[in-house]
PyMOL Python script that loads the backbone (N, CA, C, O; Angstrom):
from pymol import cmd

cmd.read_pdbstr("""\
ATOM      1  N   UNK A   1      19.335  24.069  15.107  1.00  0.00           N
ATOM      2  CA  UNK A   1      19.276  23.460  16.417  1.00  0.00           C
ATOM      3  C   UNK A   1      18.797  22.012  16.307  1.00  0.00           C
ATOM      4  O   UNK A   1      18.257  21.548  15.303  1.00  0.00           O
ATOM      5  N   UNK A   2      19.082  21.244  17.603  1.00  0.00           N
ATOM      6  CA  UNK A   2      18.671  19.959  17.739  1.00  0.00           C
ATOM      7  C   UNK A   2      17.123  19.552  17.013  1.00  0.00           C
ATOM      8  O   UNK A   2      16.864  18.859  16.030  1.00  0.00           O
ATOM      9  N   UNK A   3      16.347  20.221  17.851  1.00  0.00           N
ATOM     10  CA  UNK A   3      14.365  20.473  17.442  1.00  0.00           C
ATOM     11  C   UNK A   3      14.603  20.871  16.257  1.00  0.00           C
ATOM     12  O   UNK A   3      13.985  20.128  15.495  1.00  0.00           O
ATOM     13  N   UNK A   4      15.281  21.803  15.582  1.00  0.00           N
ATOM     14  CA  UNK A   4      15.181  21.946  14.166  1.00  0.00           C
ATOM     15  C   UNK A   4      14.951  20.809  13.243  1.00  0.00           C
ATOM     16  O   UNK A   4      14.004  20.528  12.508  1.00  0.00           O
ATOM     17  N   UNK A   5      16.122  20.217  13.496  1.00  0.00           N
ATOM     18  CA  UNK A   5      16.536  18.834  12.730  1.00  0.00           C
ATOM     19  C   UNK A   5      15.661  17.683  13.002  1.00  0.00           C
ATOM     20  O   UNK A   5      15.468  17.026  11.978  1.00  0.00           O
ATOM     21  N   UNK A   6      15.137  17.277  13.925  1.00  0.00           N
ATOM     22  CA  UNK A   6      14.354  17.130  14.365  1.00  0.00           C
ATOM     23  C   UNK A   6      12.603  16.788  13.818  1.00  0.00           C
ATOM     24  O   UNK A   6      11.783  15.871  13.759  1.00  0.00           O
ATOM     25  N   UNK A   7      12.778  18.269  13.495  1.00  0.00           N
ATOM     26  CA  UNK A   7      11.336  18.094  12.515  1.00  0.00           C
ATOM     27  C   UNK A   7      11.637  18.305  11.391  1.00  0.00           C
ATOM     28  O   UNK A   7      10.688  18.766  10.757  1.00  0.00           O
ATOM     29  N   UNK A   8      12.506  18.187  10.838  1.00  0.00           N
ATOM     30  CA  UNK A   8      12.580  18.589   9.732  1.00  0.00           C
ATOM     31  C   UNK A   8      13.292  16.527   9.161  1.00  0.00           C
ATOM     32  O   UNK A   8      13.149  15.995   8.060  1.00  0.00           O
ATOM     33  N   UNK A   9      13.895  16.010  10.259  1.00  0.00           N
ATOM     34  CA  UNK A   9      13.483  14.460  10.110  1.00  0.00           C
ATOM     35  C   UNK A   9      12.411  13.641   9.760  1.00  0.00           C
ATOM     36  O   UNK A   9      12.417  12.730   8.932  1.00  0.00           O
ATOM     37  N   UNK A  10      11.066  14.213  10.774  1.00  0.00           N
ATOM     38  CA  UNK A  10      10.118  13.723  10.942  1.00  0.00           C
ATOM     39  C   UNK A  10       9.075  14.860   9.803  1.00  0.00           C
ATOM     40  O   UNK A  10       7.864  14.645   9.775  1.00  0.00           O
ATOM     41  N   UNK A  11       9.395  15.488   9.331  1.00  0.00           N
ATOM     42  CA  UNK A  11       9.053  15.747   8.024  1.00  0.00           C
ATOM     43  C   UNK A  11       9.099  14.575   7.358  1.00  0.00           C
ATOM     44  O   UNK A  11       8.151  13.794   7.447  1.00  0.00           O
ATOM     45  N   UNK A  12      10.028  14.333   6.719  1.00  0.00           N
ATOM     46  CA  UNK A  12      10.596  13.839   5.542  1.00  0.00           C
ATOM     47  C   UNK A  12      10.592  12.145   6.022  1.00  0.00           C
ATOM     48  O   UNK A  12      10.598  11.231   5.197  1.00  0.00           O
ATOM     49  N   UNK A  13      10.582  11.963   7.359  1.00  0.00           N
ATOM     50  CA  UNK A  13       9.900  10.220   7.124  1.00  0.00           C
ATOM     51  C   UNK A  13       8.396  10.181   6.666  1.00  0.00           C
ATOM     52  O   UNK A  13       7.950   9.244   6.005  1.00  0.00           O
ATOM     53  N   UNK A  14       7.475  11.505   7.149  1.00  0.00           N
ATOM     54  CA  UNK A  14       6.330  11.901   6.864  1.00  0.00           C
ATOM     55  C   UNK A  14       5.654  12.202   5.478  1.00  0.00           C
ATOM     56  O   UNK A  14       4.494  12.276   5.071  1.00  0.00           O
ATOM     57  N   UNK A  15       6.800  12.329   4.985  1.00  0.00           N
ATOM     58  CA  UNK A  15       6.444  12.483   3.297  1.00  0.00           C
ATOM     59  C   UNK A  15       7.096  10.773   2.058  1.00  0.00           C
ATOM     60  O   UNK A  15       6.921  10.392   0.900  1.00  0.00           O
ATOM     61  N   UNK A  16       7.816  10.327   3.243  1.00  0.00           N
ATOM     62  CA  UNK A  16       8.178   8.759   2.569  1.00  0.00           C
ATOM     63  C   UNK A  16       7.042   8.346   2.735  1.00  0.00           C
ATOM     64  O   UNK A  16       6.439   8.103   1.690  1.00  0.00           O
ATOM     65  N   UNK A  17       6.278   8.092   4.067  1.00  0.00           N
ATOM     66  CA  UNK A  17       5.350   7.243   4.119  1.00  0.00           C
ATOM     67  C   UNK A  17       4.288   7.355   3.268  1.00  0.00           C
ATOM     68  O   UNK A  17       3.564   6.438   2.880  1.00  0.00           O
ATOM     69  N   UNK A  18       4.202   8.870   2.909  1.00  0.00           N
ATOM     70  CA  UNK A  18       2.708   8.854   1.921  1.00  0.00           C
ATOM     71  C   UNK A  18       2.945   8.364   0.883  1.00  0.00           C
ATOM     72  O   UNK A  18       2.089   7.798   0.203  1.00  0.00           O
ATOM     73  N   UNK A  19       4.413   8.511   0.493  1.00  0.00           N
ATOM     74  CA  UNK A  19       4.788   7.959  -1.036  1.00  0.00           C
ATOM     75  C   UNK A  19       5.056   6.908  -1.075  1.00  0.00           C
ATOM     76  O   UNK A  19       5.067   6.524  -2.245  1.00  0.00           O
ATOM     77  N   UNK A  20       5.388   5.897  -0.150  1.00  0.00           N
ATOM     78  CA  UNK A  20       4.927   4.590   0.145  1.00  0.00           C
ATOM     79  C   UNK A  20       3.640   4.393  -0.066  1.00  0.00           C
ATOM     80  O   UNK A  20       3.354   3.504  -0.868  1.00  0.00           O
ATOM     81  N   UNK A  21       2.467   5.203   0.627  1.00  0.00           N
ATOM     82  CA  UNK A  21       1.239   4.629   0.680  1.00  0.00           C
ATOM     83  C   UNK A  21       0.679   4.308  -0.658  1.00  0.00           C
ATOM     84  O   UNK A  21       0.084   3.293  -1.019  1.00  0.00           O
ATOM     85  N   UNK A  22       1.124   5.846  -1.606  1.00  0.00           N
ATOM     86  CA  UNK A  22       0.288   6.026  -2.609  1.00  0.00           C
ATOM     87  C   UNK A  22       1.137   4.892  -3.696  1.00  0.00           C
ATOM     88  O   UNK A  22       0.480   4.029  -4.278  1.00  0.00           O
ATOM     89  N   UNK A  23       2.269   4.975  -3.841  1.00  0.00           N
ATOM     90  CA  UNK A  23       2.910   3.934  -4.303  1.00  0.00           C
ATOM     91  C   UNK A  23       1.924   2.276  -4.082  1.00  0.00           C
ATOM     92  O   UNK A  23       1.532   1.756  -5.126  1.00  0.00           O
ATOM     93  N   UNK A  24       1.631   1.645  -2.891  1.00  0.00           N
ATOM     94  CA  UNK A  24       1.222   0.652  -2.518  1.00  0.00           C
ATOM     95  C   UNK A  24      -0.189   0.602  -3.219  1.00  0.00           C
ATOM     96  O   UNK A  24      -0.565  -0.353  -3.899  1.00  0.00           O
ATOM     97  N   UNK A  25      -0.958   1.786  -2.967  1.00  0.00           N
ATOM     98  CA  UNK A  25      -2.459   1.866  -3.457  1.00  0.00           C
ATOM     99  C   UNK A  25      -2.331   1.631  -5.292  1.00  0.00           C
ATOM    100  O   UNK A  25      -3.170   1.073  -5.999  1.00  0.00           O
ATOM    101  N   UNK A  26      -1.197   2.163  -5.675  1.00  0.00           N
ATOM    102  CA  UNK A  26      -1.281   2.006  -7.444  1.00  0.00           C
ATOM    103  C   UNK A  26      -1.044   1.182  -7.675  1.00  0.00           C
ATOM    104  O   UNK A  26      -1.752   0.605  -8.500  1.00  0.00           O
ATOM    105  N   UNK A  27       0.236   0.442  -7.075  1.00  0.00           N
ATOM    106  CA  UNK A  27       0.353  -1.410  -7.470  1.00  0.00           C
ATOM    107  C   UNK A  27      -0.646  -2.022  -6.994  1.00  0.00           C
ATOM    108  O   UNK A  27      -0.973  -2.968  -7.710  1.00  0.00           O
ATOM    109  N   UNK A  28      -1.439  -1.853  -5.851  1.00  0.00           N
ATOM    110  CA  UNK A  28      -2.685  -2.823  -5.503  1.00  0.00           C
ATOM    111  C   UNK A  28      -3.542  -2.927  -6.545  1.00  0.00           C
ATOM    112  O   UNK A  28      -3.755  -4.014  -7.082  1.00  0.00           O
ATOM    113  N   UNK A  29      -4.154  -1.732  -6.958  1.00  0.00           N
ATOM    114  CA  UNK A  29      -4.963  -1.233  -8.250  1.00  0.00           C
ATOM    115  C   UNK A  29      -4.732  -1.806  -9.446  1.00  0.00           C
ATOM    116  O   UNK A  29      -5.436  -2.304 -10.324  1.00  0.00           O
ATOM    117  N   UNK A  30      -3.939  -1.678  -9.331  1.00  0.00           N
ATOM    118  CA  UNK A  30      -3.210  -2.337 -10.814  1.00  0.00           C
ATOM    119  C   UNK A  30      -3.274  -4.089 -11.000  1.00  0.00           C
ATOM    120  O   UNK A  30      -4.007  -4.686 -11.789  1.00  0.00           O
ATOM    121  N   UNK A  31      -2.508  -4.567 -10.251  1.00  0.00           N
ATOM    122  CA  UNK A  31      -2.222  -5.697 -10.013  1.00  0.00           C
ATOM    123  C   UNK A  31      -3.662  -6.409  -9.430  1.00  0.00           C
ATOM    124  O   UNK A  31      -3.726  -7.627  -9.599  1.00  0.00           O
ATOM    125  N   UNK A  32      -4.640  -5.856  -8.865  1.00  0.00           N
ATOM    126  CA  UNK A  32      -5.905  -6.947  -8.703  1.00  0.00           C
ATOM    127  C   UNK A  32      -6.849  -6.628  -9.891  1.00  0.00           C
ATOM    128  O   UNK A  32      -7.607  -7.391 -10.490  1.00  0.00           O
ATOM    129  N   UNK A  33      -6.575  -5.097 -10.110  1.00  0.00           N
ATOM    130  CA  UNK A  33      -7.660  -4.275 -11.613  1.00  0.00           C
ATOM    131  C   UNK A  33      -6.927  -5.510 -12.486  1.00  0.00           C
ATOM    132  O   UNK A  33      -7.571  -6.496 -12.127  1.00  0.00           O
ATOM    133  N   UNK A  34      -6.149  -5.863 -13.223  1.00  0.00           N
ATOM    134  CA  UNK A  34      -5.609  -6.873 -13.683  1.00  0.00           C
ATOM    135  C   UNK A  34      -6.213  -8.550 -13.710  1.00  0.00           C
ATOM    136  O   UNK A  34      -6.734  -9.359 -14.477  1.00  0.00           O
ATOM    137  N   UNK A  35      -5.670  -8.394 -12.109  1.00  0.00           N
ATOM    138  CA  UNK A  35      -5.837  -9.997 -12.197  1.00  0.00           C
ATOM    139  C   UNK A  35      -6.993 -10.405 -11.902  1.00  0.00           C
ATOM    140  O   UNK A  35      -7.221 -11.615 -11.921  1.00  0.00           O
ATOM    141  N   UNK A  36      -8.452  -9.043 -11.401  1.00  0.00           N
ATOM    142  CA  UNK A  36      -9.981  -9.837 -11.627  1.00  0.00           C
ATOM    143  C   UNK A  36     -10.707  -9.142 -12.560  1.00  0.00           C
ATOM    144  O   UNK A  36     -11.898  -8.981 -12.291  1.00  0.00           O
ATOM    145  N   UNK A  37     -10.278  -8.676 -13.619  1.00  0.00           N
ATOM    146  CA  UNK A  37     -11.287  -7.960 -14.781  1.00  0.00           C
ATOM    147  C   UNK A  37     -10.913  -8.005 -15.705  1.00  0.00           C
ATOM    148  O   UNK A  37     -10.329  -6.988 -16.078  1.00  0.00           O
ATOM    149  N   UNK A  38     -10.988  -9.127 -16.636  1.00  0.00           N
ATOM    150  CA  UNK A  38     -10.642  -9.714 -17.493  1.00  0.00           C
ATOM    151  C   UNK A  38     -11.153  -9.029 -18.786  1.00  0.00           C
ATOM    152  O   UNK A  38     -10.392  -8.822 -19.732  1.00  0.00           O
ATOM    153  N   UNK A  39     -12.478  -8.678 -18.802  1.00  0.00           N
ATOM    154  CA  UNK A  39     -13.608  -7.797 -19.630  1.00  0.00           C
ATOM    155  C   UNK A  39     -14.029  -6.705 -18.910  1.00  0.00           C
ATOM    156  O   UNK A  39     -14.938  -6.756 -18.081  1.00  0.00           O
ATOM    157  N   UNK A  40     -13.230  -5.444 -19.274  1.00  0.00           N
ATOM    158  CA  UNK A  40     -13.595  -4.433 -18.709  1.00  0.00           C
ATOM    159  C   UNK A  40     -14.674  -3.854 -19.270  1.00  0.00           C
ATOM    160  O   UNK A  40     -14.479  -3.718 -20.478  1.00  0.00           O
ATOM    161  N   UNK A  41     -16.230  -3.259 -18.760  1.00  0.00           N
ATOM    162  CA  UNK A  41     -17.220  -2.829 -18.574  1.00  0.00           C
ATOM    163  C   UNK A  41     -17.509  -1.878 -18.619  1.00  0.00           C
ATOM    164  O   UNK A  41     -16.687  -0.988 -18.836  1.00  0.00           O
ATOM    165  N   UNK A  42     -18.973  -1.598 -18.412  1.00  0.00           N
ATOM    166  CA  UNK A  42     -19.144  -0.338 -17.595  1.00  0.00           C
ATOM    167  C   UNK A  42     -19.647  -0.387 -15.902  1.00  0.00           C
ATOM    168  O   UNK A  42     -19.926   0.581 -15.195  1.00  0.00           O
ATOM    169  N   UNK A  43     -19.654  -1.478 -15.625  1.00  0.00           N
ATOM    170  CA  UNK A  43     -19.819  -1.266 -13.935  1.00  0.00           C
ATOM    171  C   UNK A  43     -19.061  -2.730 -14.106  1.00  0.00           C
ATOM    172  O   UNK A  43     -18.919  -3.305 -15.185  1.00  0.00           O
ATOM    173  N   UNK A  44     -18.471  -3.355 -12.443  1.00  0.00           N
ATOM    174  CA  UNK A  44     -17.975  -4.593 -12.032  1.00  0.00           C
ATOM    175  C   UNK A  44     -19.035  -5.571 -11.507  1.00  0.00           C
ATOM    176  O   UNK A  44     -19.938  -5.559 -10.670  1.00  0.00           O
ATOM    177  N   UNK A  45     -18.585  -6.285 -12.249  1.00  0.00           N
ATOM    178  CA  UNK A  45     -19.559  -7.827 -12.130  1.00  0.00           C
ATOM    179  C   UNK A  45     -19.485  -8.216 -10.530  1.00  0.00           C
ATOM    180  O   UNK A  45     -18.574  -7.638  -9.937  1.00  0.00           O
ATOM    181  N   UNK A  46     -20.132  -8.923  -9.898  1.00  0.00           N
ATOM    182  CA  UNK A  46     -20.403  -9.304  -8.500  1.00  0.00           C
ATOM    183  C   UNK A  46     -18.814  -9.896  -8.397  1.00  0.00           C
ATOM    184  O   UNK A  46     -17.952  -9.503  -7.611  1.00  0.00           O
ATOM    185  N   UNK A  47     -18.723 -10.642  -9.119  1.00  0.00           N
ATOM    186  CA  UNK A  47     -17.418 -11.699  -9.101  1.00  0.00           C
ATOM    187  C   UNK A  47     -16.093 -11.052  -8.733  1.00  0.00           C
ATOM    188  O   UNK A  47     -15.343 -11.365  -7.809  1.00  0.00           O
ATOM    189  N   UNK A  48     -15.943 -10.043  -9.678  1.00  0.00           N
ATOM    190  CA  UNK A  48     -15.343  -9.177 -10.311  1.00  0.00           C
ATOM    191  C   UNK A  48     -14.741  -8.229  -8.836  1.00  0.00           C
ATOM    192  O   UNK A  48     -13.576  -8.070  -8.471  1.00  0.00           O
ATOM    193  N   UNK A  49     -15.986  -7.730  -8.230  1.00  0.00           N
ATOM    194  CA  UNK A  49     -15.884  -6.885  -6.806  1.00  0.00           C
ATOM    195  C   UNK A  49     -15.459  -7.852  -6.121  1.00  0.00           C
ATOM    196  O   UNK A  49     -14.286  -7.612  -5.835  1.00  0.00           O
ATOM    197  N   UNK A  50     -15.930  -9.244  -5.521  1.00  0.00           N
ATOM    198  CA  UNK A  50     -15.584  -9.943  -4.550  1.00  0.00           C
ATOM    199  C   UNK A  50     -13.601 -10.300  -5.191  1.00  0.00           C
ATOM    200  O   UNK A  50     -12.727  -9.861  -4.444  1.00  0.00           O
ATOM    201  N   UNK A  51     -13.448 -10.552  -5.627  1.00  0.00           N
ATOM    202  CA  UNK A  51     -12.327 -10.975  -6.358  1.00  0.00           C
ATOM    203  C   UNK A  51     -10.948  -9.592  -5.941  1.00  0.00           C
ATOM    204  O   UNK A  51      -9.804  -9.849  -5.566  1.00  0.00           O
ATOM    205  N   UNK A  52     -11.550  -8.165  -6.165  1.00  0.00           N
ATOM    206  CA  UNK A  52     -10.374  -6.774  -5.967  1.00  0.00           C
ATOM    207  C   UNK A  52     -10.762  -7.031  -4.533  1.00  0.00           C
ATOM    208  O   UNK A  52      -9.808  -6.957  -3.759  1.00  0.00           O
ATOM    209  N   UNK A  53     -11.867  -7.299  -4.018  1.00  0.00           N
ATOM    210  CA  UNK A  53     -11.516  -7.230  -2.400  1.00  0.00           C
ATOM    211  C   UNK A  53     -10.711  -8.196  -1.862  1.00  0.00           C
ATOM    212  O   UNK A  53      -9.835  -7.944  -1.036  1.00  0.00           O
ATOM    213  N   UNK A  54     -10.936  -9.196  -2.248  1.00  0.00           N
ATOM    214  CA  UNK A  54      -9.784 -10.552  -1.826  1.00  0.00           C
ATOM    215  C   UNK A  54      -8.894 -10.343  -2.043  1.00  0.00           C
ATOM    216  O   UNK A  54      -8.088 -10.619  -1.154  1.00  0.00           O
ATOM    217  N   UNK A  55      -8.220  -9.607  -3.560  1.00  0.00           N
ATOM    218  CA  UNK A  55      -6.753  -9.415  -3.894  1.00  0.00           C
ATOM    219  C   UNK A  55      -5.971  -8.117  -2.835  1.00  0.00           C
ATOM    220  O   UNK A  55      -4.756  -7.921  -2.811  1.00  0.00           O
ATOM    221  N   UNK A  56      -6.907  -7.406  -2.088  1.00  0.00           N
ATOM    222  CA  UNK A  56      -6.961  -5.919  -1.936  1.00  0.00           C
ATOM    223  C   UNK A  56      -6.180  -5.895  -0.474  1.00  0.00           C
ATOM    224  O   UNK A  56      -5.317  -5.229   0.097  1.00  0.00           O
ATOM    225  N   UNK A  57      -7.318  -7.437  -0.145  1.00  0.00           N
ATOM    226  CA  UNK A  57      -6.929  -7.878   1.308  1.00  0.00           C
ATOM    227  C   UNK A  57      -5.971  -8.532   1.472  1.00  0.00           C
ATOM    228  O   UNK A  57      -5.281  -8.455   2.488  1.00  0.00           O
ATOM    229  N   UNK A  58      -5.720  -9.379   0.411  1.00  0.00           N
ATOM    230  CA  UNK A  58      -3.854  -9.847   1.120  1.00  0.00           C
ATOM    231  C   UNK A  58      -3.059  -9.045   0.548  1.00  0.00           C
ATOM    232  O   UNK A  58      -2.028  -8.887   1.202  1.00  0.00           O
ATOM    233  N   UNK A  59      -3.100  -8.514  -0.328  1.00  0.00           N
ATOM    234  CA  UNK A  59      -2.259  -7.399  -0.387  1.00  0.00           C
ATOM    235  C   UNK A  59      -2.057  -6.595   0.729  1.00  0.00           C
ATOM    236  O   UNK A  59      -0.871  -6.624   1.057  1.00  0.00           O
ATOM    237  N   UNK A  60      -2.852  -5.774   1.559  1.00  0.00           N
ATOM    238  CA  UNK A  60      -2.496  -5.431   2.537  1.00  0.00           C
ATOM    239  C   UNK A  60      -2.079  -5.866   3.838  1.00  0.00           C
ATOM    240  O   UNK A  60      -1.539  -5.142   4.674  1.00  0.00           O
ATOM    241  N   UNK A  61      -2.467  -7.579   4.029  1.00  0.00           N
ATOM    242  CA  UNK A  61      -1.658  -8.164   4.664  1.00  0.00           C
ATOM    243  C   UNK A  61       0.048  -8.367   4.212  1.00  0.00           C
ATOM    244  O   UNK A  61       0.972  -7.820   4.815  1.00  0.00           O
ATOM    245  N   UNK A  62       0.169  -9.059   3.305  1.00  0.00           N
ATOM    246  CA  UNK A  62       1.601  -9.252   2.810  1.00  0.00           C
ATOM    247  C   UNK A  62       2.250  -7.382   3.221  1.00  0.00           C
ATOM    248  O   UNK A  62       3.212  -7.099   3.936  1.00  0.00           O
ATOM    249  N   UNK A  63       1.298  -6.387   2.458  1.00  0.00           N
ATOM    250  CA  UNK A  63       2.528  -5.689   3.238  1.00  0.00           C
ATOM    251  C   UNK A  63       2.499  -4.885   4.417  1.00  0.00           C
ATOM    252  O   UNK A  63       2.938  -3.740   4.516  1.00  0.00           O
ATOM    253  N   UNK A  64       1.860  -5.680   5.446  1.00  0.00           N
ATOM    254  CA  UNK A  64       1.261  -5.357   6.908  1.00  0.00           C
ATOM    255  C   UNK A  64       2.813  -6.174   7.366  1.00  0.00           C
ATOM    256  O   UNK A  64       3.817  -5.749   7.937  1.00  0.00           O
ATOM    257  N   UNK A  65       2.485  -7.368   6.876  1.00  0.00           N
ATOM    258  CA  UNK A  65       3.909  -8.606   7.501  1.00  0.00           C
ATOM    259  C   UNK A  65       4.856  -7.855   6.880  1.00  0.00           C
ATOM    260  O   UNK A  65       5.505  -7.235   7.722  1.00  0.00           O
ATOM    261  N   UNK A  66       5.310  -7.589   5.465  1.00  0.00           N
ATOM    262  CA  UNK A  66       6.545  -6.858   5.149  1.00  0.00           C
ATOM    263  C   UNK A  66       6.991  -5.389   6.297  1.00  0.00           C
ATOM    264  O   UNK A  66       8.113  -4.961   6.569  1.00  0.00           O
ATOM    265  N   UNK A  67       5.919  -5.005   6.671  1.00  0.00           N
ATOM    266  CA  UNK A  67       6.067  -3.119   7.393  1.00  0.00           C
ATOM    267  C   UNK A  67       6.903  -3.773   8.394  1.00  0.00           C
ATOM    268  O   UNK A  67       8.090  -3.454   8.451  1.00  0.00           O
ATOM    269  N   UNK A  68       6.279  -4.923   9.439  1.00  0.00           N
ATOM    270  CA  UNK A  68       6.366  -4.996  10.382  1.00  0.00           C
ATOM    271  C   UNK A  68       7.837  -5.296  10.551  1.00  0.00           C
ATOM    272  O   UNK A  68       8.454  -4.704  11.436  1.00  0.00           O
ATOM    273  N   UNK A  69       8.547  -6.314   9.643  1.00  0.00           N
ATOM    274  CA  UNK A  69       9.625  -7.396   9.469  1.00  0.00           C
ATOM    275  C   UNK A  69      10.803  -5.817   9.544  1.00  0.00           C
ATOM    276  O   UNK A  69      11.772  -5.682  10.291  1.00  0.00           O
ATOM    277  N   UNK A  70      10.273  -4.809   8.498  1.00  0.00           N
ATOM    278  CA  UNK A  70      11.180  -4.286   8.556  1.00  0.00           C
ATOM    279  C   UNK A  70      11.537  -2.916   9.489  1.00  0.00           C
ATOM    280  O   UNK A  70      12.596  -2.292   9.546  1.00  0.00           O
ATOM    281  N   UNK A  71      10.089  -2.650  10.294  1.00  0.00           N
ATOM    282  CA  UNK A  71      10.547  -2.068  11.461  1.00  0.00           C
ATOM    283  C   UNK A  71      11.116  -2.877  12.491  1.00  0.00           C
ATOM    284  O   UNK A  71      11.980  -2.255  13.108  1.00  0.00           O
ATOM    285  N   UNK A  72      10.924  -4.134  12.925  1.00  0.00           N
ATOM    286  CA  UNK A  72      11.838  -4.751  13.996  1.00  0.00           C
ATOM    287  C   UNK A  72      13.492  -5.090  13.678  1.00  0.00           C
ATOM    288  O   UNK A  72      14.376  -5.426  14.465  1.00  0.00           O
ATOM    289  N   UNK A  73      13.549  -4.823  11.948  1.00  0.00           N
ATOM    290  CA  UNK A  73      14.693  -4.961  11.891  1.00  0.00           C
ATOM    291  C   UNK A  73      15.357  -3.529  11.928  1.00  0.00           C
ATOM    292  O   UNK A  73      16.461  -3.299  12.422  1.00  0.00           O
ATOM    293  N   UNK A  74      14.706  -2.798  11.462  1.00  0.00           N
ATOM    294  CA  UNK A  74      15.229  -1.215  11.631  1.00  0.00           C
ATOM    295  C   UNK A  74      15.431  -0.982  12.823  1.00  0.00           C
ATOM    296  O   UNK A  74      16.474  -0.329  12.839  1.00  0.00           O
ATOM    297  N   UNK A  75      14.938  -1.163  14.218  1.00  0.00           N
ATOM    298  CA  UNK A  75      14.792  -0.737  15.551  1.00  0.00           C
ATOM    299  C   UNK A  75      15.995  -1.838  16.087  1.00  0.00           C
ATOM    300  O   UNK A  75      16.457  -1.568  17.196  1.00  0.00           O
ATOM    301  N   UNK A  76      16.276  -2.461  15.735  1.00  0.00           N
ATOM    302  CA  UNK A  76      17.835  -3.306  16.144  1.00  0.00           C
ATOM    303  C   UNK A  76      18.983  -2.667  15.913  1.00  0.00           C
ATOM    304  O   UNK A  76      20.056  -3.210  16.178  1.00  0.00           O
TER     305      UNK A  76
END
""", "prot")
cmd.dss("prot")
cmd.show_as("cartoon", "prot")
cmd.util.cbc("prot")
cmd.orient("prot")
């Protein structure tokens, strides 16, 4: 039936998005674990923390602006 399909849509956009999310969280990780810890430790240097939060945060802007760009283009 219609409702069948339905949820069984909204399933499966429901299971993209997490694999988007978790996808996004491993390249963030990666890519700031990278580009502020040059000498890995046993705990993160002050620098080190301020530095994954800065990278952490435009990262999630850039793909706050990417989500958005491509739901207004999807909804056209």
């Amino acid at each position: 039936s219609n409702s069948k399909k339905q949820e069984v849509m909204a399933a499966v956009r429901q299971e993209i998005q997490m694999a988007n999310a978790q996808e996004l969280m491993n390249k963030m990780n990666e890519r700031c674990f990278d580009r502020c810890v040059t000498k890995p430790g046993t705990k993160l240097e002050n620098g080190e923390q301020v530095c994954i939060s800065r990278c952490m945060d435009r990262y999630m802007e850039a793909w706050n602006i990417v989500a958005r760009a491509y739901t207004q283009d999807f909804q056209r």
